[in-house]
N, CA, C and O atoms as CSV, one atom per row, in Angstrom:
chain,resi,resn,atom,element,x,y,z
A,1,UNK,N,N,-6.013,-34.102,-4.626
A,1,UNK,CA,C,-6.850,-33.066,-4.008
A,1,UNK,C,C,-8.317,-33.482,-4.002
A,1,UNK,O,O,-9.024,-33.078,-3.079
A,2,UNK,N,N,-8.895,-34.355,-5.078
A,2,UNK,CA,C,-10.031,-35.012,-4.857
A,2,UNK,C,C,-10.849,-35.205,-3.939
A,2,UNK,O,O,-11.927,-34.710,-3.609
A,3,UNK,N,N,-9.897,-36.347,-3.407
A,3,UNK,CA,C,-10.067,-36.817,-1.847
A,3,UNK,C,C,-10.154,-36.198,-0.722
A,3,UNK,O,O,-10.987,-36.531,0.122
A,4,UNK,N,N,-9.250,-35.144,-0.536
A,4,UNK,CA,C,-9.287,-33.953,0.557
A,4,UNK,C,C,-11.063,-32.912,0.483
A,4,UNK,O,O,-11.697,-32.494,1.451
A,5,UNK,N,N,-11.434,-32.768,-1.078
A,5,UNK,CA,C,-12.085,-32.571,-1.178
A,5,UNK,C,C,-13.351,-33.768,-1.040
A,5,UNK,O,O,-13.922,-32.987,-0.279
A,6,UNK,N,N,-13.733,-34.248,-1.060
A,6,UNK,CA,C,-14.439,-35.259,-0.398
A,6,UNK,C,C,-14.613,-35.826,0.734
A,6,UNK,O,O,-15.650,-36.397,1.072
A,7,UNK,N,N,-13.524,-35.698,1.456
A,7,UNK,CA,C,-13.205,-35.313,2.613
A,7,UNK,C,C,-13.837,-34.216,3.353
A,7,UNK,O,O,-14.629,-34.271,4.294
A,8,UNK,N,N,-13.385,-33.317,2.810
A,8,UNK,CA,C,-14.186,-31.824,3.336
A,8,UNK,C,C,-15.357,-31.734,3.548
A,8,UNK,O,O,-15.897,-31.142,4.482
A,9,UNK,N,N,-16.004,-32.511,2.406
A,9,UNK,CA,C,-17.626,-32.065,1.877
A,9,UNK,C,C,-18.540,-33.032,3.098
A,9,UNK,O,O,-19.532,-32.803,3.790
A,10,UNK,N,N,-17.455,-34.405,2.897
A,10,UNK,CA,C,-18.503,-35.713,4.224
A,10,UNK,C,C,-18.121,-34.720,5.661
A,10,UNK,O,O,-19.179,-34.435,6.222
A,11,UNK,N,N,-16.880,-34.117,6.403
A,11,UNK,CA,C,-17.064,-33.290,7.337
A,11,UNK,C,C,-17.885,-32.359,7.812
A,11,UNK,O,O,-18.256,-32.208,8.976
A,12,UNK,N,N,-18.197,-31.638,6.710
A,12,UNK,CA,C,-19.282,-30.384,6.619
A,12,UNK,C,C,-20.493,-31.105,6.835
A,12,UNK,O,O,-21.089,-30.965,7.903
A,13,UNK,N,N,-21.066,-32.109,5.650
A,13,UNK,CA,C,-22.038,-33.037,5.716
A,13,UNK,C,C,-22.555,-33.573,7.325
A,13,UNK,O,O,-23.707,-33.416,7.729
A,14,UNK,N,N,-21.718,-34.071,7.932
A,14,UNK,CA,C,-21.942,-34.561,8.908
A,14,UNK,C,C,-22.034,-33.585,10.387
A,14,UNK,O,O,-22.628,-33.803,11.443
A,15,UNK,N,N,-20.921,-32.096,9.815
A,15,UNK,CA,C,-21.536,-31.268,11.033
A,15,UNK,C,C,-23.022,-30.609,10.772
A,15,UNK,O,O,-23.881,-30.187,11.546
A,16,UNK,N,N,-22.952,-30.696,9.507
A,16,UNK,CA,C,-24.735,-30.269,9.355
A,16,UNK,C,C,-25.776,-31.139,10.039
A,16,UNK,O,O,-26.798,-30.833,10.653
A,17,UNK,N,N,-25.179,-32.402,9.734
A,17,UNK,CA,C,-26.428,-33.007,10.439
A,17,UNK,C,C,-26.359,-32.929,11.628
A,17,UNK,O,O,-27.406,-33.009,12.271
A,18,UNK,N,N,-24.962,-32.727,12.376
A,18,UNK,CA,C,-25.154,-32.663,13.965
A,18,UNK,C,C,-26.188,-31.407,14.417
A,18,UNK,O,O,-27.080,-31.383,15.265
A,19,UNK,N,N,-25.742,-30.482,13.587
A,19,UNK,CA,C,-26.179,-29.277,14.148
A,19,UNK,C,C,-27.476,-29.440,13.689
A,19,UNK,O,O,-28.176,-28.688,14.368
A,20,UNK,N,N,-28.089,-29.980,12.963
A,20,UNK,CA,C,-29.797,-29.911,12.387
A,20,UNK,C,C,-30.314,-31.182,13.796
A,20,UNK,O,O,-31.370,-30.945,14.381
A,21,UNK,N,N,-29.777,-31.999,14.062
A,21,UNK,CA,C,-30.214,-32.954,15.271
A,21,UNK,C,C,-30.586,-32.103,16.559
A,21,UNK,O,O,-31.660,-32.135,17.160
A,22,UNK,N,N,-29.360,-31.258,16.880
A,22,UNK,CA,C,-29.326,-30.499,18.113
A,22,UNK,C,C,-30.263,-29.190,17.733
A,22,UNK,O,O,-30.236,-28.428,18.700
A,23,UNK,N,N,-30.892,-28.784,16.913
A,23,UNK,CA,C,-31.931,-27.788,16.500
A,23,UNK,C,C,-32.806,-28.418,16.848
A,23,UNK,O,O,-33.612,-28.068,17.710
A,24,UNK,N,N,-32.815,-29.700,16.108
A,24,UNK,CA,C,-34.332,-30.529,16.371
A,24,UNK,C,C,-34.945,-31.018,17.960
A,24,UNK,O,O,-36.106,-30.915,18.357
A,25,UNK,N,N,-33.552,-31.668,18.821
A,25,UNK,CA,C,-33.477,-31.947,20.120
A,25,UNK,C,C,-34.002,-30.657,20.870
A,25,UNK,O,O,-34.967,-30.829,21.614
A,26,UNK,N,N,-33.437,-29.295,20.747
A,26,UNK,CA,C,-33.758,-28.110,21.328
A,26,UNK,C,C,-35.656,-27.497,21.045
A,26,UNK,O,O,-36.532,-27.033,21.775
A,27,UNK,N,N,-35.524,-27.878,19.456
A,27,UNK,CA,C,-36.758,-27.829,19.352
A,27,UNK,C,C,-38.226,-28.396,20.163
A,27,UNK,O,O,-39.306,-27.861,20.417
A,28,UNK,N,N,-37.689,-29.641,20.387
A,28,UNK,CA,C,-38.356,-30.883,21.072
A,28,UNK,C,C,-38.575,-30.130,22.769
A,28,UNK,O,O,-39.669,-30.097,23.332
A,29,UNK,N,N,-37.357,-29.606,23.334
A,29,UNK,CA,C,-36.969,-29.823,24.332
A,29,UNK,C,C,-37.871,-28.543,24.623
A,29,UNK,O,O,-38.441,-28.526,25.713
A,30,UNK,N,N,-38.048,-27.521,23.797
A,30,UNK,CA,C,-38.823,-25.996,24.072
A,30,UNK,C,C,-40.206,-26.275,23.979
A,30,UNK,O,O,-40.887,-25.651,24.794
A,31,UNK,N,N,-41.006,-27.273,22.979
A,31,UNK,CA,C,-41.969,-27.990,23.073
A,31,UNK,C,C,-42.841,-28.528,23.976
A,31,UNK,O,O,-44.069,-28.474,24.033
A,32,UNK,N,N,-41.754,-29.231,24.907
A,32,UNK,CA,C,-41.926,-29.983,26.033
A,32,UNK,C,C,-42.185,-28.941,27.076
A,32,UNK,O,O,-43.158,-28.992,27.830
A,33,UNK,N,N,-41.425,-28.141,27.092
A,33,UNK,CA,C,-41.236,-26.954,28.429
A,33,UNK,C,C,-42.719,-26.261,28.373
A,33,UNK,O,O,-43.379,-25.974,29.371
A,34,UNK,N,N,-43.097,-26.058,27.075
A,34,UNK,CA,C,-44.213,-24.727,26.318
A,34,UNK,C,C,-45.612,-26.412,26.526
A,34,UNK,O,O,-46.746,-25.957,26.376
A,35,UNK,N,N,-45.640,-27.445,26.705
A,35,UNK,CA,C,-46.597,-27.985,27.119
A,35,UNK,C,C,-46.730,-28.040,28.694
A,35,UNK,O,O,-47.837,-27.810,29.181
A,36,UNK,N,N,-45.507,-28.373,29.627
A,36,UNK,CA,C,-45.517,-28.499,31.065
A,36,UNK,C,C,-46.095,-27.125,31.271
A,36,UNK,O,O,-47.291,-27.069,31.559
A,37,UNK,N,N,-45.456,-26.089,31.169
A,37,UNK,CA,C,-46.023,-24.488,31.196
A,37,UNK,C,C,-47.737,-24.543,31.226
A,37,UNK,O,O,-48.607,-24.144,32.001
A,38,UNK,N,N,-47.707,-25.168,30.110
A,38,UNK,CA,C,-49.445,-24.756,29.438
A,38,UNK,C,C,-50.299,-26.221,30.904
A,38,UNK,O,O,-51.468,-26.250,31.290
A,39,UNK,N,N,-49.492,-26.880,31.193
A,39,UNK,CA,C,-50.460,-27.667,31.524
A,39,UNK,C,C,-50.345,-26.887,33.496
A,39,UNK,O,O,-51.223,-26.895,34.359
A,40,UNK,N,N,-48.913,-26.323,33.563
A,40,UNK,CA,C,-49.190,-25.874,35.251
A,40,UNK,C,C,-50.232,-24.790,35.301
A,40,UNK,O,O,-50.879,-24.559,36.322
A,41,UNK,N,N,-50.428,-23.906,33.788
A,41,UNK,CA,C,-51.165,-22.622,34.209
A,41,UNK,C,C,-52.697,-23.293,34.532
A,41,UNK,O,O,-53.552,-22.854,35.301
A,42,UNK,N,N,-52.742,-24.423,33.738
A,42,UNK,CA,C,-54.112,-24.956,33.739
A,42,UNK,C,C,-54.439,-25.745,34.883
A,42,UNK,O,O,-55.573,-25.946,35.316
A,43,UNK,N,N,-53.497,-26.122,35.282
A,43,UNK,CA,C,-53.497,-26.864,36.913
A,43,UNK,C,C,-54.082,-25.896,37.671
A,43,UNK,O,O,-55.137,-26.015,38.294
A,44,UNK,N,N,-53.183,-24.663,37.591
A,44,UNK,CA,C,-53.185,-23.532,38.591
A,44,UNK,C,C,-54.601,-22.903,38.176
A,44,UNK,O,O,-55.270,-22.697,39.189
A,45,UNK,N,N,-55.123,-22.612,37.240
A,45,UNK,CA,C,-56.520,-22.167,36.777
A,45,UNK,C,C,-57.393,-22.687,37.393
A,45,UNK,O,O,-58.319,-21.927,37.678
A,46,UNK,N,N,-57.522,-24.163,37.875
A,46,UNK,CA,C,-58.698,-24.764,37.765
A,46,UNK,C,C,-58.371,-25.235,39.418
A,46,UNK,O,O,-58.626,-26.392,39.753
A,47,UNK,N,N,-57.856,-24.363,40.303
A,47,UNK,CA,C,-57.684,-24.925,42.007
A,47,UNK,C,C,-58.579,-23.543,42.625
A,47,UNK,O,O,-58.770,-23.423,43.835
């Protein structure tokens, strides 16, 4: 049962990190959107 358990723990382990990557990617990705945003209002401000 060890093993199964060790098993378990590297599964979990590794969906954590997927899911902390794809937080981080989304993070990045809302970042990006919230600078293009900030830079069209300022485009659009200054015509």
């Amino acid at each position: 049962s060890g093993k199964k358990a060790t098993a378990t723990t590297a599964a979990a382990t590794a969906t954590t990190t997927a899911v902390a990557a794809a937080t981080a990617t989304t993070a990045a990705a809302t970042a990006t959107t919230t600078v293009a945003a900030a830079a069209t209002a300022t485009t659009a401000a200054l015509r």
